[in-house]
N, C-alpha and C positions, 0 to 999 in steps of 0.2 A: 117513504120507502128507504128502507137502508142498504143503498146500494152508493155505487160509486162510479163517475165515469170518465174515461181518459180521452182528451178532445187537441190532438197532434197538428196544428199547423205543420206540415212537412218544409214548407220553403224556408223557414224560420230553424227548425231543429239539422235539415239537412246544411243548410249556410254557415250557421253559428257553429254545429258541430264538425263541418269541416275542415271550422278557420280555425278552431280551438284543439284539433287533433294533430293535424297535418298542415296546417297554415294556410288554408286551401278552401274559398267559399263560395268554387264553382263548380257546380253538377258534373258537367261531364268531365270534367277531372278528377272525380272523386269516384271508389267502388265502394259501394254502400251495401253493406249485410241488413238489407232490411229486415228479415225475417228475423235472425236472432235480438237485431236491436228491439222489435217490436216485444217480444218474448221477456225481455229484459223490461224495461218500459212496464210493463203490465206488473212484474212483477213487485217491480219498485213502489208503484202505486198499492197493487192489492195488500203489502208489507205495511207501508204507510197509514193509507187510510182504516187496516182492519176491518175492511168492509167487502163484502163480493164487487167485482166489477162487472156491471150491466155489458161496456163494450168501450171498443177502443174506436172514436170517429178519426181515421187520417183524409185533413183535407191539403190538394195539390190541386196543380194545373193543369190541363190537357190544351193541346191545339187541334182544334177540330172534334173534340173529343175520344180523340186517339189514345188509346193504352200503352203506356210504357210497360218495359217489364219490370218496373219499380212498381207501377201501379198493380201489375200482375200479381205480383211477390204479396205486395197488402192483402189483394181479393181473396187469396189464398190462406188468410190466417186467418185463427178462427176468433171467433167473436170480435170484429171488426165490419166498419164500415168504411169505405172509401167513397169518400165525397170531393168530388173534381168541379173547379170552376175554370176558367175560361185563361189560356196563356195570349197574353197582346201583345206584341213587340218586345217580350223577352220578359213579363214581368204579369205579373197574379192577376184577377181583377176577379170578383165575386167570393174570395175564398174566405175571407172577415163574416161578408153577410150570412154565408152558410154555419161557419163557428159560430154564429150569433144565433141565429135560427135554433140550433139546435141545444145549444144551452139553455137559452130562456124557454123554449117547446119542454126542456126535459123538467126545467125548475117549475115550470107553470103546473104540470101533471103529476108533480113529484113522483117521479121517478126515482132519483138521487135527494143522498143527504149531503155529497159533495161530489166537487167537479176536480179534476185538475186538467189542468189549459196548459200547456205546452207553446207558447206563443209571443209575442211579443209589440204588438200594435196597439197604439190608442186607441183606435177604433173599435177594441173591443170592451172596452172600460163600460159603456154603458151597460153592456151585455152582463158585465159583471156585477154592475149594482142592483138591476135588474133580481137576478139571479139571489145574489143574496137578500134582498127585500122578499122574497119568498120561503127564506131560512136555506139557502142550498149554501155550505163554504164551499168557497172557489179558491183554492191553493195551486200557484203559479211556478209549472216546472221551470224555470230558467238555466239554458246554456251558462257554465261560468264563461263571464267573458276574458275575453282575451285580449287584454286592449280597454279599448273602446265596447263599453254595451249596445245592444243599439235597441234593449229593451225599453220602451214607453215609459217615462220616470210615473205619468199620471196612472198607466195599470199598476205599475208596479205597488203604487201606494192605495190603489182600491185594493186589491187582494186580502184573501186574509191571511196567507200568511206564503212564503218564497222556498221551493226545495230548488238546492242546485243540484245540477248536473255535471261532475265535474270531469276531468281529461281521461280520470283513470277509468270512468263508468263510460266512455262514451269511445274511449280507441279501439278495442276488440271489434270498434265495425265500421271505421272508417280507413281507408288507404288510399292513397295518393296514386293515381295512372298515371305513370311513366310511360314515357315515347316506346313503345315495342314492346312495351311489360304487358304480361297475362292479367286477368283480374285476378282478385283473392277466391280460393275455393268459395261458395256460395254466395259470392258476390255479384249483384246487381247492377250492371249498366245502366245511365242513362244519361240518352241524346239529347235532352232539355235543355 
């Protein structure tokens, strides 16, 4: 199928592009435009790949299963899915397997002729060979980093090929909460 689809680790694109906008790669210090970043995001991709996009998967964490309204914001845009795994003592746990699940599910069905993964764990590297062993390419959004990457050198080098992300594409949605400061117009809290 010639199609295309956009698969968002959130903890990964909201951390990295916090530190890289604003210096800044904790949640609730940061007002995050998710709506328009997502709008962007899609577009970047549909430009890219010249291919329709089937849908944009954002995966996050919930506690308890609880909605943020960051989560909200996602539900709310169209051709997306939000996929939540499970927050533990401050930190992800099931949100790899679900990126995995769903990449290989879409390569196995051909669905897509490519993927791009917005993410940055080794843990997903099988997912990727996988994937491609089906003929899907898997092109890897990465934050530029700032610093220190703290992208997986082994994903980095399965992919087939790396678009960056860089400060200029990624500030119009990030801003730093100051002590008494209002959030940005359309900007999204969250208590995570």
């Amino acid at each position: 199928m010639d199609r295309t689809v956009l698969l968002v680790d959130a903890g990964n694109l909201l951390a990295a592009g916090g530190n890289l906008t604003v210096a800044n790669n904790r949640r609730h210090d940061l007002d995050i435009r998710v709506g328009p970043l997502l709008s962007a995001l899609t577009a970047l991709v549909a430009e890219h790949a010249r291919l329709p996009l089937l849908r944009t998967y954002w995966y996050d964490a919930s506690r308890e299963g609880r909605l943020t309204a960051e989560h909200e914001a996602v539900r709310g845009h169209p051709y997306t899915k939000l996929r939540l795994g499970r927050l533990v003592g401050g930190a992800q746990k099931g949100v790899d397997a679900l990126i995995y699940r769903d990449l290989t599910t879409l390569a196995r069905q051909r669905s897509i002729a490519s993927a791009y993964l917005l993410a940055g764990d080794e843990d997903l590297r099988e997912g990727v060979a996988e994937a491609q062993s089906l003929g899907v390419q898997v092109i890897l959004l990465a934050v530029e980093p700032a610093g220190n990457s703290k992208i997986s050198d082994a994903l980095l080098w399965e992919v087939d090929d790396v678009l960056d992300l860089d400060r200029a594409f990624l500030a119009p949605f990030f801003t730093a909460r100051g002590v008494g400061a209002e959030p940005a117009a359309g900007a999204v809290t969250d208590s995570t």
